[in-house]
SEVEX-671909 format. One record per residue (C-alpha): residue in one letter; z, y, x. Coordinates in steps of 0.2 Angstrom, whole numbers, padded with zeros to 4 digits, always signed. Layout:
REM residues N
aZYX/...
END
This chain:
REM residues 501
x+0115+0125-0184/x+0131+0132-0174/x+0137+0116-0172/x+0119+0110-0162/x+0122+0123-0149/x+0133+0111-0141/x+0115+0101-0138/x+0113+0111-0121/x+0128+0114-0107/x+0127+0134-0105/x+0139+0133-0088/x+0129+0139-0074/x+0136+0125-0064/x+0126+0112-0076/x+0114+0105-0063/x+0127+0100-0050/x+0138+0090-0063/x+0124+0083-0073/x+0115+0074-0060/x+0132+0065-0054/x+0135+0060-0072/x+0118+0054-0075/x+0121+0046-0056/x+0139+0040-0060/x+0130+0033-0077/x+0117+0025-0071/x+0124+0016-0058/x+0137+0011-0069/x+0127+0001-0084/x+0110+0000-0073/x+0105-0015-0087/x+0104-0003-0103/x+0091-0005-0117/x+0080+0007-0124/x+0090+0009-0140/x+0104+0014-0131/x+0095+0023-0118/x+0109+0038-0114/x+0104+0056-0118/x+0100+0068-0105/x+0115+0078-0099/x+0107+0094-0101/x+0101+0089-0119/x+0110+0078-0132/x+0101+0070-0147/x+0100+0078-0163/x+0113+0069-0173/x+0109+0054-0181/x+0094+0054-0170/x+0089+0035-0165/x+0080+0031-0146/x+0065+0023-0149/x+0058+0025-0129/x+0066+0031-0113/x+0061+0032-0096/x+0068+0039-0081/x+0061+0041-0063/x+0064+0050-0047/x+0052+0060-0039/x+0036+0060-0049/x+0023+0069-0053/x+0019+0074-0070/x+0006+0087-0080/x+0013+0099-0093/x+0006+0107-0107/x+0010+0124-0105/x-0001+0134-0118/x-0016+0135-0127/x-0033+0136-0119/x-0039+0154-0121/x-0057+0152-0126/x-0060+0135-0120/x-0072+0126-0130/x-0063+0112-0134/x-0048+0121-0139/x-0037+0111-0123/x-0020+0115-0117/x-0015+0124-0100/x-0008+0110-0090/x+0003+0111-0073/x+0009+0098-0061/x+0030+0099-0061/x+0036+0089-0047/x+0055+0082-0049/x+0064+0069-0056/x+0059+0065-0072/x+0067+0060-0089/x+0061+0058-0105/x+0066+0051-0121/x+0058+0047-0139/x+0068+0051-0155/x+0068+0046-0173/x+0075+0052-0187/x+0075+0052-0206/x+0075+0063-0218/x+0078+0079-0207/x+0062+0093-0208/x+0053+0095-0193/x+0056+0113-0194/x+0076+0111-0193/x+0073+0101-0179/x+0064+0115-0169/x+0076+0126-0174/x+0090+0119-0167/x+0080+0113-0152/x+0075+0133-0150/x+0092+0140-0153/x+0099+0127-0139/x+0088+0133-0126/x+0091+0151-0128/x+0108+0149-0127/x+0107+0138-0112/x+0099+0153-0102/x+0080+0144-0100/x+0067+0155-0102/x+0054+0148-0117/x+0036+0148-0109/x+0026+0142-0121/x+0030+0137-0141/x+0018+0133-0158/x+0023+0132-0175/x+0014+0119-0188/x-0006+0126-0188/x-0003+0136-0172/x-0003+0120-0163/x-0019+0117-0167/x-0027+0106-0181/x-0023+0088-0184/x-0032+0083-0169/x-0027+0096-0157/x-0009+0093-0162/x-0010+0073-0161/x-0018+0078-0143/x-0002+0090-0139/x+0011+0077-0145/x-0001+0063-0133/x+0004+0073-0118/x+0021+0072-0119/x+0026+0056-0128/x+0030+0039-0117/x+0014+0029-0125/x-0001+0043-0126/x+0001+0046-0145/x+0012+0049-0157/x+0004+0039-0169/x+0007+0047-0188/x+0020+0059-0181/x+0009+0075-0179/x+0010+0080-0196/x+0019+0098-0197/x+0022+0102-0177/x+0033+0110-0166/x+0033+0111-0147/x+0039+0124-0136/x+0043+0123-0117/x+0055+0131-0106/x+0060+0133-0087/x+0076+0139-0078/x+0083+0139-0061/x+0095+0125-0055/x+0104+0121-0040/x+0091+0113-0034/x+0078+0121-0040/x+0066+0123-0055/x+0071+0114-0073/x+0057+0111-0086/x+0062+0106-0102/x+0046+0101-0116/x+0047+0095-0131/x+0036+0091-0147/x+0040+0088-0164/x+0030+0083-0176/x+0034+0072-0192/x+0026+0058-0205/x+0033+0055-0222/x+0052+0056-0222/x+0052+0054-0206/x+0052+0065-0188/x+0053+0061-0171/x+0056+0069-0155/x+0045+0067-0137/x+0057+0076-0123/x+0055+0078-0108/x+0066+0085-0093/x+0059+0089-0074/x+0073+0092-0062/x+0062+0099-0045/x+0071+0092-0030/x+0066+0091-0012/x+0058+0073-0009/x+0069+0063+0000/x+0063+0052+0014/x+0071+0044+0028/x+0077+0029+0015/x+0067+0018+0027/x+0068+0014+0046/x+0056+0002+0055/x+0067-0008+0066/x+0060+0000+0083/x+0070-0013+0094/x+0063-0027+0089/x+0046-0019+0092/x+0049-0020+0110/x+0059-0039+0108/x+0050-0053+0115/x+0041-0060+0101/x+0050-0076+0094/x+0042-0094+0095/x+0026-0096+0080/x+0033-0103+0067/x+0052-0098+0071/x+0062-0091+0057/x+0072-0075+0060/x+0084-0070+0052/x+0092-0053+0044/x+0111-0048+0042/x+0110-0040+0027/x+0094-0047+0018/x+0091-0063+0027/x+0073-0063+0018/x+0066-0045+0022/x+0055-0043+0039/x+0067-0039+0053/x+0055-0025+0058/x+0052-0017+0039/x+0069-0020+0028/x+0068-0017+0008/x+0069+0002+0000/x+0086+0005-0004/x+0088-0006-0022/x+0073-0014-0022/x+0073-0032-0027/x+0063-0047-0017/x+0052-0056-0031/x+0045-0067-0018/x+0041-0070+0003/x+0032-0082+0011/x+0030-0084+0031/x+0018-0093+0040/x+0017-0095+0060/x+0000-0091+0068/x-0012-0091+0053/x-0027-0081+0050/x-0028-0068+0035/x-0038-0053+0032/x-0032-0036+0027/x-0041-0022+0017/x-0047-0008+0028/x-0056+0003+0011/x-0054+0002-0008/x-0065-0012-0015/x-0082-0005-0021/x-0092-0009-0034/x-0097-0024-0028/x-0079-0031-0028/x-0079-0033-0009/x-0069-0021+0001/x-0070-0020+0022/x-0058-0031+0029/x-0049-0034+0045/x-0048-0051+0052/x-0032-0055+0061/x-0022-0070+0069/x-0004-0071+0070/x+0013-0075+0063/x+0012-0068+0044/x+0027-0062+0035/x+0024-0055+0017/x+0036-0049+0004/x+0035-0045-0013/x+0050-0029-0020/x+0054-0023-0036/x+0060-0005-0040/x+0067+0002-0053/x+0066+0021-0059/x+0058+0026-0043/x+0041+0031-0042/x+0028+0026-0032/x+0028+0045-0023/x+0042+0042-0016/x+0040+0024-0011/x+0026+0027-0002/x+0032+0046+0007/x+0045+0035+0014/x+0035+0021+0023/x+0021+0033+0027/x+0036+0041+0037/x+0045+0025+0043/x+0030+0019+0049/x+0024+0039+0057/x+0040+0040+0066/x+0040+0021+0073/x+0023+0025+0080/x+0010+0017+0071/x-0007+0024+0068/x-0014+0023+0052/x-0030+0014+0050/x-0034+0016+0033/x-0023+0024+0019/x-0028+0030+0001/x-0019+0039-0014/x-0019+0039-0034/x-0034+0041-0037/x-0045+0039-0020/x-0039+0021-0021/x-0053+0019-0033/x-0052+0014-0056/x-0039+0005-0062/x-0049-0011-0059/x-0054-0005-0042/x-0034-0001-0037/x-0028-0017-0046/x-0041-0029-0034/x-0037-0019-0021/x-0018-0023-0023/x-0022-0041-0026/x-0030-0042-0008/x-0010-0039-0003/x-0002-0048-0014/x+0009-0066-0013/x-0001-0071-0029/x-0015-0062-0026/x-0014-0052-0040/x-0003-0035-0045/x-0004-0039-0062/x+0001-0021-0071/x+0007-0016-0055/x-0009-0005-0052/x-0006+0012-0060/x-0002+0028-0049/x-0006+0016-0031/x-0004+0016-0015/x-0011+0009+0000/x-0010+0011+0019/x-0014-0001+0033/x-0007+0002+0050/x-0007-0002+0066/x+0005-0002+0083/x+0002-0009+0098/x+0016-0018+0108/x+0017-0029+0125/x+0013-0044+0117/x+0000-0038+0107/x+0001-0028+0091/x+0006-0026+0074/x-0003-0024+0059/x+0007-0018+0041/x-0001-0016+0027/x+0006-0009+0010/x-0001-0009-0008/x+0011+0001-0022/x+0010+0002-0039/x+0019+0006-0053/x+0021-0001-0072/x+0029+0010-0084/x+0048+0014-0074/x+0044-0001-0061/x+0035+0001-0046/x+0031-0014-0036/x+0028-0015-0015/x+0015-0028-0008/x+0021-0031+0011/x+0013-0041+0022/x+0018-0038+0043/x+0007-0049+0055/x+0012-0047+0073/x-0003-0053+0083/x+0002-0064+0097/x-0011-0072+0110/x-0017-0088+0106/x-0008-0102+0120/x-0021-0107+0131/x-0021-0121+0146/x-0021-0136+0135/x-0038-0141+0140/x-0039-0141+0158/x-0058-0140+0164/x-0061-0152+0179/x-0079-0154+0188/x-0079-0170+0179/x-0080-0164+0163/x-0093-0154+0165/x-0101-0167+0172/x-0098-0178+0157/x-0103-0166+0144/x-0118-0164+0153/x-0123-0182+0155/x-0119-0184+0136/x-0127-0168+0128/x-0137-0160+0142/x-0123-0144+0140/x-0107-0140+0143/x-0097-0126+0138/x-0087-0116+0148/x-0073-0106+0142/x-0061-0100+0155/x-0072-0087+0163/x-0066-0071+0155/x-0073-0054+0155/x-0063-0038+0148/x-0069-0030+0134/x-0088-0025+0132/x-0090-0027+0151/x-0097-0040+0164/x-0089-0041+0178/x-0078-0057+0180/x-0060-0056+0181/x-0048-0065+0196/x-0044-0076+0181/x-0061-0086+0179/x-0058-0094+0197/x-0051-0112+0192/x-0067-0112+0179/x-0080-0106+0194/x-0072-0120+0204/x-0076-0133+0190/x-0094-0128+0189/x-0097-0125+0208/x-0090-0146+0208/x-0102-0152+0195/x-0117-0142+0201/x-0114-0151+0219/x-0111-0165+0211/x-0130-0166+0205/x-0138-0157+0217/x-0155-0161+0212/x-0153-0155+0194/x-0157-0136+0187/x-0148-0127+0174/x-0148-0113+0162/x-0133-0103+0163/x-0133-0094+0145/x-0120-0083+0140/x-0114-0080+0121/x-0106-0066+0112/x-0095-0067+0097/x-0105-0057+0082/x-0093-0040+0085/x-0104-0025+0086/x-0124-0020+0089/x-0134-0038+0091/x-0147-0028+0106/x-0128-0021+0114/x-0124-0041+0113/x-0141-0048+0118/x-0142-0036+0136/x-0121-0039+0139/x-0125-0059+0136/x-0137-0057+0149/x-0128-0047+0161/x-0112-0057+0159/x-0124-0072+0162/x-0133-0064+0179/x-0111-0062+0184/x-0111-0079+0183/x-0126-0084+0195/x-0121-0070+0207/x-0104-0078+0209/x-0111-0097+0211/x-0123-0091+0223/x-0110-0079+0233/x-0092-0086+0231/x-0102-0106+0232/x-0116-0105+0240/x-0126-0112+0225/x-0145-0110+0226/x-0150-0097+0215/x-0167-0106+0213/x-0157-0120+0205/x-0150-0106+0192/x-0159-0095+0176/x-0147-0084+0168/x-0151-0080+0149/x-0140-0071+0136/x-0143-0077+0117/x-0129-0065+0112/x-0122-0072+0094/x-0137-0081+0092/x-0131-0099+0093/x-0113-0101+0087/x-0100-0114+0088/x-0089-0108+0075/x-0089-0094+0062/x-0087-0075+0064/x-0074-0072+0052/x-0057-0076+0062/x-0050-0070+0078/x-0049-0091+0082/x-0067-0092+0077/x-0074-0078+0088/x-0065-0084+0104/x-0074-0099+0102/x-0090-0093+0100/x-0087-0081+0117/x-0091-0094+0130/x-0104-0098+0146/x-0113-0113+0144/x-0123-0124+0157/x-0138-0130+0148/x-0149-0143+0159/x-0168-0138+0162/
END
């Protein structure tokens, strides 16, 4: 047993050096196996001890078993959140007791200076169940299978430089052999700041639709939203002025979630990380994106985003593929929203996590207004349209938003109708205005009509149009010319039209 003291560094200074030599380690054989996963620093392997599972991740949160439940009816465990970076390792061995094992394990912590919490030998662990349940908590697949047979746990705390260490670990054994489920929390302030939204290129003038842009150090990422430090581009795809629709709630139980439409040059990316968890991720976008000054339209978290199927669809309404596949656990999402001189931008974010992978769904759209002026109205248009159909529509009149009066803009178009109403002076016309399907349909129907009455006014004043020639009626989004859905759609459907008596 003397010899398996040397399983824990005693030196107070252990925390400092052990993180740079897991640090220096990692970084220097980043491709390792699972069965030659290293040890932690702080705790060696039993000797001969073989690593069946390992998993390490920065910045998560994870539930610890930190006693019995007193009285409980079921007989549970006393669980608390530990927040730090996390390793955790499972051991086989054979033909070593269970209750060597523990002893050694014991005797290392005490000498290491932790302070044991919590610790159950063989039947104070529980019965078989309770024990099977205990050894579940802590091991890298929810069960320890067969290996709950004479138990040991026991778990300890210490200060470290950098806070709080928690170190837990079950042993339980099956036939000759035993195995080991360890686990190590290192509490550490959450580091953000690993992410910067690109603010200049906020206020750039937007690039042509459809140009390619180009970044020096990942030519791929967005020029606004660059990869987590690490991260590894799986896929990207960019697409000038296109339409697409973003999740704006978790997807009920329907399958369908809210969504907002938008029109603009699209750019999303798909990242891989490594042993970071999806915490951190997302505390450092949800900061990126606070202090670039966008406004958060929708976000959720872990379990507000909804059940595992929920969260997946949810991430698949983000993805390239449309589908996170295993990506889902622990998610993720926020949508988000700035506005900028030539429109605004929209980001939206889905992470997941898969075991010590976590995956980010990217997608930027910057919003851009539609060019306008290639079809010129001209009197004899009008006139044409009406001579073929009895209609024509009008659509350079413009109103601002959810009013009626008309802007300085609308001229050319009130010149066009003024020449085809003079040009038929003995014919009558409707002068029906439509709304696009945004909002209340009563709101729609009376600012049709009053956008409609604007229309008459102006003919009457500004042209000297008899008003008895004119009947102005507002059908809202009764009779529209294209769908609902789109931003391209909608501006379609918002028009005047001159319908002949």
């Amino acid at each position: 047993m003397a010899g398996f003291a040397s399983m824990i560094d005693t030196s107070p200074k252990y925390l400092l050096l052990a993180l740079l030599a897991i640090t220096a380690i990692m970084l220097a054989a980043p491709a390792q196996s699972r069965s030659d996963a290293l040890d932690h620093p702080l705790l060696s392997r039993y000797p001969g001890a073989e690593t069946r599972d390992y998993r390490q991740v920065d910045y998560e949160t994870i539930d610890v078993p930190m006693g019995r439940s007193v009285g409980a009816a079921d007989s549970g465990f006393v669980m608390a959140p530990k927040v730090g970076d996390i390793t955790r390792h499972f051991y086989e061995l054979s033909r070593v007791s269970t209750l060597k094992l523990y002893e050694n394990y014991r005797d290392a912590v005490q000498r290491s200076g932790l302070s044991i919490i919590y610790t159950c030998k063989l039947d104070e662990c529980g019965d078989k169940n309770q024990a099977e349940q205990l050894g579940g908590l802590l091991s890298l697949q929810g069960s320890v299978y067969n290996d709950y047979h004479k138990p040991y746990f026991l778990v300890a705390e210490g200060k470290g430089s950098k806070g709080l260490v928690v170190v837990a670990l079950f042993i339980g054994g099956y036939e000759d052999k035993a195995s080991v489920q360890q686990l190590v929390v290192e509490a550490e302030p959450l580091e953000t700041g690993l992410i910067t939204v690109n603010s200049a290129y906020l206020t750039a003038p937007p690039a042509a639709a459809g140009a390619s842009t180009a970044v020096e150090k990942h030519e791929d990422d967005s020029p606004l939203l660059p990869r987590y430090p690490g991260a590894k581009l799986q896929d990207a795809k960019k697409t000038g002025h296109e339409t697409i629709s973003l999740p704006k709630s978790i997807v009920a139980a329907s399958g369908k979630a809210a969504m907002v439409d938008l029109v603009g040059d699209v750019h999303q990316h798909y990242y891989s990380i490594k042993h970071v968890s999806t915490l951190k991720l997302y505390a450092n976008y949800e900061a990126a994106l606070t202090k670039a000054g966008f406004a958060t339209l929708f976000a959720c978290e872990l379990d507000d985003c909804g059940s595992s199927n929920q969260a997946e669809q949810l991430g698949g309404l983000v993805a390239l593929e449309g589908d996170v596949y295993n990506d889902y656990r622990k998610p993720y999402y926020i949508l988000a929203k700035r506005e900028v001189s030539a429109g605004a931008i929209y980001i939206a974010l889905f992470i997941g996590g898969y075991e010590d992978s976590a995956s980010v769904q990217q997608v930027v759209v910057q919003t851009l207004p539609l060019q306008t002026g290639l079809v010129t109205i001209t009197a004899d248009s009008l006139s044409r349209d009406i001579e073929e159909t009895g209609k024509a529509a009008v659509y350079g009149i413009y109103f601002d938003t959810d009013q009626a009066a008309i802007k300085p803009a609308s001229k050319p178009a009130l010149d066009a109708v003024a020449g085809s109403l003079r040009a038929k002076p003995n014919l009558r016309f409707y002068v029906v205005g439509h709304t696009d399907s945004t909002g209340n349909l009563a709101h729609n129907l009376d600012l049709s009509q009053r956008r409609a009455e604007a229309v008459v006014a102006a003919l009457a004043k500004d042209y000297r149009i008899a008003p008895t020639r004119l009947a102005a009626k507002g059908l809202a989004s009764f009779a529209p010319v294209s769908n609902n859905r789109d931003e391209v759609g909608r501006a379609r459907n918002r028009r005047v039209e001159l319908v002949e008596q």
